[in-house]
C-alpha positions in Angstrom: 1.1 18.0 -48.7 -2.2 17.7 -46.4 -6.0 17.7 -48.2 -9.5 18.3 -46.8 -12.9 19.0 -47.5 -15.0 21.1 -45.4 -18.7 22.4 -44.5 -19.1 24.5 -41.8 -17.3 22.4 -39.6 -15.1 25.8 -38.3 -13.6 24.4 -35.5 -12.6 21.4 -36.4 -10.7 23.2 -39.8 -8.9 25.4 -37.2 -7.7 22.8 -35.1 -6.3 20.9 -39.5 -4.9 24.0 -40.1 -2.7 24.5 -36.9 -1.6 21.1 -36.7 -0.8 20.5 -40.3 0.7 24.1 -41.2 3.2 23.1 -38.0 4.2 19.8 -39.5 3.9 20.7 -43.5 3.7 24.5 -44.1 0.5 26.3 -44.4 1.4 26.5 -48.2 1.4 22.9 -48.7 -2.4 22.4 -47.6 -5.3 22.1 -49.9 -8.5 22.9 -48.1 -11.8 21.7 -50.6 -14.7 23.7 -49.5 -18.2 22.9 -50.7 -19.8 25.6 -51.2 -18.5 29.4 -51.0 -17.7 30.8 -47.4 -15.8 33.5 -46.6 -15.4 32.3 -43.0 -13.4 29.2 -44.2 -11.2 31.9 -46.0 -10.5 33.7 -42.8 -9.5 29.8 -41.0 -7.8 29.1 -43.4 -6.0 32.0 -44.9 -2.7 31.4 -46.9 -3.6 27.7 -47.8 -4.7 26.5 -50.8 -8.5 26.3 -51.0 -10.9 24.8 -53.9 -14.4 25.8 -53.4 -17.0 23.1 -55.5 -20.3 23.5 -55.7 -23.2 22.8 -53.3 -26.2 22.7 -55.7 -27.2 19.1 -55.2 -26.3 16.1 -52.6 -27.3 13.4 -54.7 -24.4 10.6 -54.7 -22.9 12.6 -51.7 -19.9 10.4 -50.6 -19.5 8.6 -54.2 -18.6 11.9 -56.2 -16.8 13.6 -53.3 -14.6 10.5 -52.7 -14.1 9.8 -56.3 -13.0 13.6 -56.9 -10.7 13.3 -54.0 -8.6 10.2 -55.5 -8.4 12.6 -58.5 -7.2 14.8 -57.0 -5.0 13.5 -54.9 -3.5 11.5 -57.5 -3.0 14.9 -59.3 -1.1 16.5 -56.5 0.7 13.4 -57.0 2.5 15.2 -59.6 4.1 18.0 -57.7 4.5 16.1 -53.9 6.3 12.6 -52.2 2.9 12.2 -50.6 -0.2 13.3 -50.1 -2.1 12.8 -46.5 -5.6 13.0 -46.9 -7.6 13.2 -43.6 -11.2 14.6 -42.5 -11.1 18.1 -40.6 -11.6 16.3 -37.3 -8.5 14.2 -38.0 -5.0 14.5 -37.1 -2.2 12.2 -37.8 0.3 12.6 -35.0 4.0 10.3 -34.7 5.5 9.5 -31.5 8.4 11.6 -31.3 10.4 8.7 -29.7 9.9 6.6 -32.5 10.2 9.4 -35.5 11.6 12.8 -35.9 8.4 13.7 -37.3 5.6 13.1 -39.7 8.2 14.0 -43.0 10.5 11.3 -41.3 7.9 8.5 -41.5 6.4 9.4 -44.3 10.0 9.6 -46.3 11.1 5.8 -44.7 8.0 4.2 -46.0 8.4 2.5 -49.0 4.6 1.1 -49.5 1.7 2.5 -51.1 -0.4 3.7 -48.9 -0.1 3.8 -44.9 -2.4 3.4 -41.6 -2.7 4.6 -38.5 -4.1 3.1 -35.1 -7.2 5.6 -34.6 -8.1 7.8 -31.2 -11.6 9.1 -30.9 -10.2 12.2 -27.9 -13.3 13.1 -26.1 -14.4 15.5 -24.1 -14.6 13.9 -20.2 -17.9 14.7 -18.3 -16.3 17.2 -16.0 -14.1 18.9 -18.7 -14.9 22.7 -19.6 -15.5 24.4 -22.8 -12.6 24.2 -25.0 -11.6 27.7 -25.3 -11.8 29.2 -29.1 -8.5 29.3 -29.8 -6.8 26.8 -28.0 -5.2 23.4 -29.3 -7.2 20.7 -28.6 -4.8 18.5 -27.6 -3.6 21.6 -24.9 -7.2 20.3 -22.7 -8.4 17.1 -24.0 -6.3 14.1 -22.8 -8.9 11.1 -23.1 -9.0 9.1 -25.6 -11.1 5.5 -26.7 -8.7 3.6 -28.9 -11.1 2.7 -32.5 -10.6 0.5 -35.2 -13.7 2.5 -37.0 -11.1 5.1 -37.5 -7.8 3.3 -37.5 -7.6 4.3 -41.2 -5.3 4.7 -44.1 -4.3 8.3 -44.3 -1.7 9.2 -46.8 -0.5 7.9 -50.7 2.4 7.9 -52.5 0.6 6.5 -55.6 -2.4 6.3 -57.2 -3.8 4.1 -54.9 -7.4 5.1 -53.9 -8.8 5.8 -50.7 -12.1 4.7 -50.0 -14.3 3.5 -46.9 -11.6 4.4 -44.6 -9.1 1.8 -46.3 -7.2 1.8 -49.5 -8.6 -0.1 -52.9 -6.0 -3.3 -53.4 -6.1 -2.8 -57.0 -6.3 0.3 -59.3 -8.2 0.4 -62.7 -5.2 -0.6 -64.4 -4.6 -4.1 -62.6 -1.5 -2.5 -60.5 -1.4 -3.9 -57.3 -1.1 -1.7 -54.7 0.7 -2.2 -50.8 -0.1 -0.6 -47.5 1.3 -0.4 -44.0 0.7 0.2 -40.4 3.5 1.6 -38.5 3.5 1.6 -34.6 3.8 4.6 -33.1 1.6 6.7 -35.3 -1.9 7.8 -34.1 -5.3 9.0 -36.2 -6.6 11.6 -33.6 -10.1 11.6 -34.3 -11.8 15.1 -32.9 -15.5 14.7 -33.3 -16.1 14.3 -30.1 -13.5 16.4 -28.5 -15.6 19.6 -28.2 -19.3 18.6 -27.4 -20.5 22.9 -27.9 -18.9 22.1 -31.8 -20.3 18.4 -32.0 -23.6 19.9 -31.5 -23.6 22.8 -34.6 -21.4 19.7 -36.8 -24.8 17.4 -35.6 -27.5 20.1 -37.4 -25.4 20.0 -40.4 -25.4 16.0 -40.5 -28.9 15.6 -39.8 -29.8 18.2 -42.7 -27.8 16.2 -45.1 -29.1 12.5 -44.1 -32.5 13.9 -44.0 -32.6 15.5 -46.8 -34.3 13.3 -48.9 -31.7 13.1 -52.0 -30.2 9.6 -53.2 -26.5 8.6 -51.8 -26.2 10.4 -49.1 -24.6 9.3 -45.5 -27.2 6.9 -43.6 -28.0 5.9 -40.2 -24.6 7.5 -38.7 -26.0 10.9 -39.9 -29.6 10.8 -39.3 -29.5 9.8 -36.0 -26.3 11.9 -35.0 -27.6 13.2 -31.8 -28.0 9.4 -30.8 -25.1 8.2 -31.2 -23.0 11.1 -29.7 -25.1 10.1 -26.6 -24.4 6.3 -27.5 -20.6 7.0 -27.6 -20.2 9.5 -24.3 -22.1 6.4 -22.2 -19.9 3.7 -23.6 -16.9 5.7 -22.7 -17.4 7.4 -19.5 -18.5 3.4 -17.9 -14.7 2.0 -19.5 -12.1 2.1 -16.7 -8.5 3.7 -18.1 -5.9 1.5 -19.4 -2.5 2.7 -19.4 -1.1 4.1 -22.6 1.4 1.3 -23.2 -0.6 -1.5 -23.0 -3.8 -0.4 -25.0 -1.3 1.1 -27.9 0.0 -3.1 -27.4 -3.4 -4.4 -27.4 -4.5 -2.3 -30.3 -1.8 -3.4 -32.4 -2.6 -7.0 -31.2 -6.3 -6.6 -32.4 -6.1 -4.3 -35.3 -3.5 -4.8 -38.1 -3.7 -8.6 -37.6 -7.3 -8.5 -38.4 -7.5 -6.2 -41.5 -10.9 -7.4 -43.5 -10.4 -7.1 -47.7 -13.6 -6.6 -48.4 -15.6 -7.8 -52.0 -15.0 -4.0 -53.4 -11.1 -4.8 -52.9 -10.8 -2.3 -50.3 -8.3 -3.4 -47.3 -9.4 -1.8 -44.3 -8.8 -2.0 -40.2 -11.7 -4.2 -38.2 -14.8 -2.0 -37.2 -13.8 -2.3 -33.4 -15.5 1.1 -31.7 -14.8 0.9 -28.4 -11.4 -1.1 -28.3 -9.6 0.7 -24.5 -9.6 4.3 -23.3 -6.4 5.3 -22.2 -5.3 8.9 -21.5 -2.9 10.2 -24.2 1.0 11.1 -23.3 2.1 14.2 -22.9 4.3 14.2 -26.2 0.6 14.8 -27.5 0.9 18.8 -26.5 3.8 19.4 -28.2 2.0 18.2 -31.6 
């Protein structure tokens, strides 16, 4: 099964619903909205979605990651896996390497699993993605990331946290991860610049807001650093598929940091190559 969590971010949820109902079945994904909104019902009709309340933002990412790993580890119960991803993410496999997403997932024997990450953005001279099409059907540029080359799915109880995996659960069981080539984090937030710009409002309202815990500079200053990231990325020349996908696997799971929370996660590299994405990409 897939999980999410959602505010407002309606474009971004259509884009996790196509994708994952195609690989998984719409009635294997779990959508947790906070706060009731009937337009996420419509997006998402025929999943399975958890509304929890949006009273206070105190502690933001603390309890909303700590009630994920619950409940994750809960769906544990019923599923193989469970692939937990942002609504901007989507985990795609190189169909010359895999059959599909169930095939990798059901040859992997460790804990918890990684991907190489792909911020797609949308190119200066692009147009307007329209409403209803798949993202991946007008955006082919892409800036390889180790910010989001993250661990994605469980098979156990290991937790997610800080884009990596904690080493070591409450109990003292050791927990292992891997990072497969020819699997791909397709990060989407700045794929559609008309639906970065209602996503920003939302950030900014929630780093500003005054209340203890909540996301920092990355969030108060969002407007910033979409401009920051769209400069960095129109100025890098295009390197061809194959060799960034090499270099990124040179750079990245060689250089995994464990950090003093016991969290194992990829090297914050943002701007590693931008390379334009094959055309197996559509067909996802």
């Amino acid at each position: 099964c897939a999980i999410t969590k959602v505010y407002r971010d309606y474009w971004a949820l259509a884009q996790w619903i196509r994708h994952y109902s195609n690989q998984l079945g719409i009635e294997n994904l779990y959508v947790v909205v906070h706060g009731p909104d009937a337009r996420v019902n419509d997006i998402a009709g025929g999943a399975n979605i958890w509304t929890i309340p949006r009273e206070t933002l105190d502690a933001f990412d603390r309890r909303r990651n700590k009630m994920l790993n619950q409940f994750q580890s809960g769906l544990l119960q019923f599923y193989d896996w469970v692939i937990r991803t942002d609504a901007d993410e989507l985990i795609c496999v190189d169909p010359y390497q895999y059959g599909s997403l169930e095939d990798l997932l059901g040859n992997t024997t460790e804990d918890a699993v990684f991907s190489i990450g792909l911020n797609v953005f949308e190119q200066a001279t692009e147009s307007e993605l329209p409403e209803d099409a798949s993202v991946f059907s007008c955006r082919d540029a892409a800036v390889i990331t180790g910010n989001y080359s993250k661990a994605w799915a469980v098979r156990s109880d290991a937790p997610l946290m800080r884009h990596g995996v904690k080493l070591n659960g409450d109990s003292g069981k050791a927990y292992t991860f891997s990072f497969p080539t020819g699997v791909y984090l397709a990060h989407l937030k700045y794929a559609n610049v008309a639906a970065l710009a209602d996503a920003n409002v939302v950030r900014k309202e929630v780093a500003r807001s005054g209340a203890p815990g909540v996301p920092g500079w990355g969030w108060k200053r969002a407007d910033a650093q979409a401009r920051k990231f769209f400069t960095e990325a129109e100025t890098l020349d295009f390197t061809p598929w194959s060799d960034a996908v090499a270099y990124a696997h040179e750079s990245i799971p060689t250089d995994m940091k464990h950090d003093e929370n016991d969290v194992m996660r990829a090297p914050g590299i943002p701007y590693l190559a931008k390379t334009l994405l094959p055309k197996w990409f559509k067909d996802t």
